[in-house]
C-alpha positions in Angstrom: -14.8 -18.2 -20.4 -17.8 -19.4 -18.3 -18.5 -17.6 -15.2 -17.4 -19.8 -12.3 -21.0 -20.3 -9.3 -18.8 -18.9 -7.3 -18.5 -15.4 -9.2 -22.2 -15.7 -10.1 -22.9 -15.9 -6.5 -20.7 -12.9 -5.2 -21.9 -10.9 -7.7 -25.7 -11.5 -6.8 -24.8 -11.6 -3.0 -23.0 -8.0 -3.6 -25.5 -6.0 -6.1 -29.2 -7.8 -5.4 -28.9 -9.4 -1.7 -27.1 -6.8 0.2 -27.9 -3.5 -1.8 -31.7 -4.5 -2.8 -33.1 -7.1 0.1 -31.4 -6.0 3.3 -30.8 -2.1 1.7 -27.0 -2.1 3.6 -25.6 1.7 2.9 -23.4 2.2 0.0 -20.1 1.6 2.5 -21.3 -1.6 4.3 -21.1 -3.5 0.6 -17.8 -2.1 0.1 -16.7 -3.2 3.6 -17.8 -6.9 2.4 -16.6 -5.9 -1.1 -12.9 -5.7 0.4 -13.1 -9.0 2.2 -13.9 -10.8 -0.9 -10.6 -8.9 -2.5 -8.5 -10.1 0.5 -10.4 -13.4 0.0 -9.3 -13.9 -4.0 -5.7 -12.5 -3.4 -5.1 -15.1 -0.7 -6.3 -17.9 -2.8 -3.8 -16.6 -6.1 -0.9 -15.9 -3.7 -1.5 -18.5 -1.4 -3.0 -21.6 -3.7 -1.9 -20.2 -6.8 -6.0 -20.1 -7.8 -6.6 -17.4 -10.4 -9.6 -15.3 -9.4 -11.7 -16.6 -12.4 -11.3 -20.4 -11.6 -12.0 -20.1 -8.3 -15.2 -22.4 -7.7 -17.8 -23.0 -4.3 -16.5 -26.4 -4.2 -13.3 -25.1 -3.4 -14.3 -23.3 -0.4 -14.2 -25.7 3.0 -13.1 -25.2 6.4 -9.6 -25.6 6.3 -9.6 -22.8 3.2 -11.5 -20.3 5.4 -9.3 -21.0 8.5 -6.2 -20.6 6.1 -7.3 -17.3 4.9 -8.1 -16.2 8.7 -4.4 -17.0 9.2 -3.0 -15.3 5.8 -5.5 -12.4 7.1 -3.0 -12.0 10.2 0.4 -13.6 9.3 0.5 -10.9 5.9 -1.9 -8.9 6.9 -1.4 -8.2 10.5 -5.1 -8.0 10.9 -6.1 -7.2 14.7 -8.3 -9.4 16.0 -11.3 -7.7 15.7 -10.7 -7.3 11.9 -9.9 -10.9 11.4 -13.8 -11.5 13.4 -15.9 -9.0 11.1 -13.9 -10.5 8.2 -15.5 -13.8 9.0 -18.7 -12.2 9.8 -19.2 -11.1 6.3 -17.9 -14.8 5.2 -20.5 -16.5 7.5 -23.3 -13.5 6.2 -22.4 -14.8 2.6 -22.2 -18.8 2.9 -25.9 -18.2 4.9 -26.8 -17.1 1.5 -25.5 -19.3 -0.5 -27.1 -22.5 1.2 -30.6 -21.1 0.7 -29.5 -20.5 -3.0 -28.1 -23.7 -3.3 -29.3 -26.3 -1.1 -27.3 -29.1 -2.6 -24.0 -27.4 -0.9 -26.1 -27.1 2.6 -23.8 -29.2 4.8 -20.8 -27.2 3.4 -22.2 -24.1 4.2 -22.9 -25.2 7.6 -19.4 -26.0 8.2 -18.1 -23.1 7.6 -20.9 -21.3 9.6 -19.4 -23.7 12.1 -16.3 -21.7 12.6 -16.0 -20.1 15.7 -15.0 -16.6 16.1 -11.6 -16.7 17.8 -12.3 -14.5 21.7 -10.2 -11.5 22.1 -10.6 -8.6 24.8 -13.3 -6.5 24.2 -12.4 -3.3 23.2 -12.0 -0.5 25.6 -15.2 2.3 24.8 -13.0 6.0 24.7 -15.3 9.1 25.8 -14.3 12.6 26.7 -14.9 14.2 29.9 -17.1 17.3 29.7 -15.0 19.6 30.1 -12.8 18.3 27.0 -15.8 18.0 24.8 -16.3 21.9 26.1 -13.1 22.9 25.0 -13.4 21.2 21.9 -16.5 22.9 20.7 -15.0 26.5 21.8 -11.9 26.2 19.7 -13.6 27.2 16.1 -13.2 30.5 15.1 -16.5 31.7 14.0 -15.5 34.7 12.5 -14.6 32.6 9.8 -17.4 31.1 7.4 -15.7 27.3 7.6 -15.2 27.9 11.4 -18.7 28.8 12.2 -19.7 25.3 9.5 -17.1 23.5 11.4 -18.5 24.4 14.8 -22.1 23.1 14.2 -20.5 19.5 12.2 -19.0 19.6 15.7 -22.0 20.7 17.4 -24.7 18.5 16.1 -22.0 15.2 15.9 -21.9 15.7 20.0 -25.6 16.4 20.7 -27.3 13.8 18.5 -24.7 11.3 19.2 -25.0 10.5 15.7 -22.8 8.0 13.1 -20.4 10.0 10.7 -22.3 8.5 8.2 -25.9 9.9 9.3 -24.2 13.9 10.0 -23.0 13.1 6.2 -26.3 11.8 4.6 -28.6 15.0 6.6 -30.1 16.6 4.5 -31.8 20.4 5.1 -35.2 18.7 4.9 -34.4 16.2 8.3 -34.2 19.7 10.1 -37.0 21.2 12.4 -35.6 24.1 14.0 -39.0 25.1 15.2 -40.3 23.4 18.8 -40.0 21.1 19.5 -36.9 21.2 17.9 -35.5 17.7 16.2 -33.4 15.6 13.7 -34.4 13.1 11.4 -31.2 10.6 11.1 -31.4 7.6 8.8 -29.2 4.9 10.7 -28.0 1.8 9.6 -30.7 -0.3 8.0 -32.3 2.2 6.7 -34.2 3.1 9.8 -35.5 6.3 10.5 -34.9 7.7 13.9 -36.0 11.4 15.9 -33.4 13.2 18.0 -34.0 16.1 20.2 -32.1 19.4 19.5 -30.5 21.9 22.4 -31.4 25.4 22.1 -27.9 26.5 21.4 -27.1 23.8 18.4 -30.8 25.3 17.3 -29.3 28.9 17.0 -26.0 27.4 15.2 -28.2 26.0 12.5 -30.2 28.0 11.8 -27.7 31.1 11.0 -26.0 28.0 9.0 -28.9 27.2 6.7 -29.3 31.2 6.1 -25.6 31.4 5.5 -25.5 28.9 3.0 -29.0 29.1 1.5 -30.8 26.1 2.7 -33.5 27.4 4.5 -35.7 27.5 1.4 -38.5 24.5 0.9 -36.5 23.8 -2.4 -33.1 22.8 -0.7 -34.6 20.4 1.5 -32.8 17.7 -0.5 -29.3 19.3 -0.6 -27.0 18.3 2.8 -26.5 20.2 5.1 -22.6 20.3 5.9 -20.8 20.3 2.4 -17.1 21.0 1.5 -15.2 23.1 -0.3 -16.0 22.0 -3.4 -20.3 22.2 -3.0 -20.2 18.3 -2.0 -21.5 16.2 0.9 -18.4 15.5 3.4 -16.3 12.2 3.2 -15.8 10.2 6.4 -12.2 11.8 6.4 -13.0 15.0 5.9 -15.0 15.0 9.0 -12.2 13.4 10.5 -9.7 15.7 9.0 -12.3 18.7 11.0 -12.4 17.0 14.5 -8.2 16.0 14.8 -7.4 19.7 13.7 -9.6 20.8 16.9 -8.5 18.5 19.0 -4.9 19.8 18.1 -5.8 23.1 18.8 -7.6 21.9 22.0 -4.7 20.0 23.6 -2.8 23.3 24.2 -5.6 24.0 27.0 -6.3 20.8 27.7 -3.9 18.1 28.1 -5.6 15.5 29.2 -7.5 15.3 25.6 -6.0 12.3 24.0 -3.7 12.9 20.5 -6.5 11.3 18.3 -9.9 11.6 18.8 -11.9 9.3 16.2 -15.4 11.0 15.1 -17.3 7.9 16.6 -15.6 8.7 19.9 -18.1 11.5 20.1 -21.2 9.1 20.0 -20.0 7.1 22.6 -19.1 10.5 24.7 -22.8 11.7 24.5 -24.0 8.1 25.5 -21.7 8.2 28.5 -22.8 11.5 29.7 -26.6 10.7 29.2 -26.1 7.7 31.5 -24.1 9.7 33.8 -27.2 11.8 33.7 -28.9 8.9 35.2 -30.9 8.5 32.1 -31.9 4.5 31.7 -30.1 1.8 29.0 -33.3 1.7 27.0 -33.8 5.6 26.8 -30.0 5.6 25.6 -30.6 2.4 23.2 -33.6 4.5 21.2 -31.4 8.1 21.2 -28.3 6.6 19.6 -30.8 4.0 17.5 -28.5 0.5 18.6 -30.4 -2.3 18.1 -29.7 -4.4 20.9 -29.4 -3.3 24.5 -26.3 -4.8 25.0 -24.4 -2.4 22.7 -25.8 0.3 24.8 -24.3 -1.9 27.9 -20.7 -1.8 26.6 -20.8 2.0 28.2 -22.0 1.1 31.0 -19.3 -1.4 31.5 -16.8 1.4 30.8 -17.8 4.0 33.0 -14.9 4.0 36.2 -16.8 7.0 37.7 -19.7 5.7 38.4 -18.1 1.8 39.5 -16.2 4.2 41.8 -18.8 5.6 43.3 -20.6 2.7 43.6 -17.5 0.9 45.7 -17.8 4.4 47.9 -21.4 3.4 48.6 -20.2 -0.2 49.7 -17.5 1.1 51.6 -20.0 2.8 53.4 -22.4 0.0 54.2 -22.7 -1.4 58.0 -20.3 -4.2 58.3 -21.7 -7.5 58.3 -22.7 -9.7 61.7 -19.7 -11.9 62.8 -20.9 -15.5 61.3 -20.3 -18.2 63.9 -17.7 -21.0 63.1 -18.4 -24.1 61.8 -16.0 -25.7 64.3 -18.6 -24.8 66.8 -20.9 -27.4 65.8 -21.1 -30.5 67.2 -23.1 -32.1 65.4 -21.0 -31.3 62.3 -18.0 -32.4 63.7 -19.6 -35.8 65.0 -20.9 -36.7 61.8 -17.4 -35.8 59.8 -15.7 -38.3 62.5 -18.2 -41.1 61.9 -17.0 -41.1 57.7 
């Protein structure tokens, strides 16, 4: 059987536009990778299209708005699932129309379709003294809880993605001062993060402990699992909830679950508690945009409440006259 444009297309768009041109980590392809399986069972369970003769022409507006509705009818997709779902649809159709201009105004349809609005999400963060009580509960006299104390230690004072604390490799390390962290973020860009004196200490008695503090295991990771592997994104998970578990015992007011990303957002709260600037914070956690930094900002109660205090406190302002008191007003309202 021929290949259908459209299979040609998703197979290009996955393998040489996403992996090759814009160099999207290994897990961003498989996040658009999953929306084209969602996309495929829809149309065979739905339209009772088999995968291979599915075909570009059968792709309009009302077919995406049907699958955004199959996406939370049978999927119960939240709303912000159902929105990066039709992110990676639009990302994909932008393609497309550059590929082939002849289905241009089709394209542009479809890019046409709005993203439904929905509440922003609430940003979590921990107060100090949680994050505190987190990082005290390893045991250290254990070799996994001394490895499990710095994951937790350098995840918290980088404010770095799971991803990055997965892909560091010995190498990114400079223990000596000043004392830093390569991270390779998303896009393949390269920032430099600062290390505190104590998270210092903790790796460096990790990379003798586990030998990689040797010029020829500058490639291997630095955290690795049981079985001599670079972490999963659930087995760092798996680390944090089992602290926070332990953790909750002293401190109560740590929620249940604690996802690892929380932890980025924790150390970006407490650096603009800090009274450090947006754009300072925007360059240590590597967001793009300002406005991503500014979602903290939004969330932070302490400092709107102290902000209302310094209102409250404020001289009251002069009594403004009425406007009933002005003739000349009031004449020219009667003469209407």
């Amino acid at each position: 059987m021929k290949p259908t444009d459209f299979a040609v297309h998703v197979t290009t768009f996955l393998t040489h536009y996403l992996a090759a041109q814009r160099k999207l980590r290994p897990n961003m392809i498989k996040a658009y990778r999953d929306v084209f399986t969602l996309l495929l069972r829809c149309w065979r369970d739905v339209h009772g299209i088999a995968p291979e003769r599915l075909r570009l022409a059968q792709i309009d507006v009302s077919c995406v708005e049907a699958f955004l509705e199959y996406l939370e009818r049978a999927r119960r997709s939240a709303p912000t699932t159902r929105h990066h779902r039709l992110a990676a649809l639009h990302a994909f159709f932008r393609y497309v129309q550059s590929e082939e201009p002849d289905r241009l105004l089709q394209c542009q349809h479809i890019l046409a379709i709005p993203p439904r609005r929905h509440a922003p999400p609430t940003v979590g963060y921990l107060a100090k003294e949680d994050v505190a009580a987190l990082l005290a509960q390893p045991d250290l006299r254990t070799r996994e809880g001394r490895r499990d104390a710095v994951v937790l230690s350098v995840l918290y004072d980088t404010g770095a993605r799971v991803q990055e604390v997965i892909d560091l490799s010995a190498g990114a390390l400079r223990l000596e001062p000043p004392a830093q962290v390569r991270l390779l973020g998303k896009g393949r860009k390269m920032r430099v993060g600062p290390l505190l004196a104590k998270t210092v200490q903790r790796l460096r008695a990790h990379l003798h402990e586990h030998p990689l503090d040797r010029p020829e295991q500058w490639e291997h990771p630095v955290f690795q699992n049981a079985h001599a592997q670079r972490f999963s994104r659930s087995g760092i998970r798996y680390i944090l909830q089992k602290y926070v578990g332990q953790a909750r015992s002293k401190r109560p007011s740590l929620p249940p679950t604690v996802p690892p990303h929380t932890l980025r957002h924790t150390k970006g709260m407490h650096l603009l508690q800090s009274g450090i600037s947006l754009a300072m914070i925007r360059d240590f956690l590597g967001h793009v945009d300002v406005k991503t930094t500014q979602i903290s900002a939004r969330a932070n109660l302490e400092m709107k409440r102290h902000a209302l205090e310094r209102i409250g406190d404020a001289p009251p302002l002069p009594t403004m006259p009425s406007w009933q008191q002005n003739t000349n007003l009031l004449e020219w309202l009667r003469s209407l």
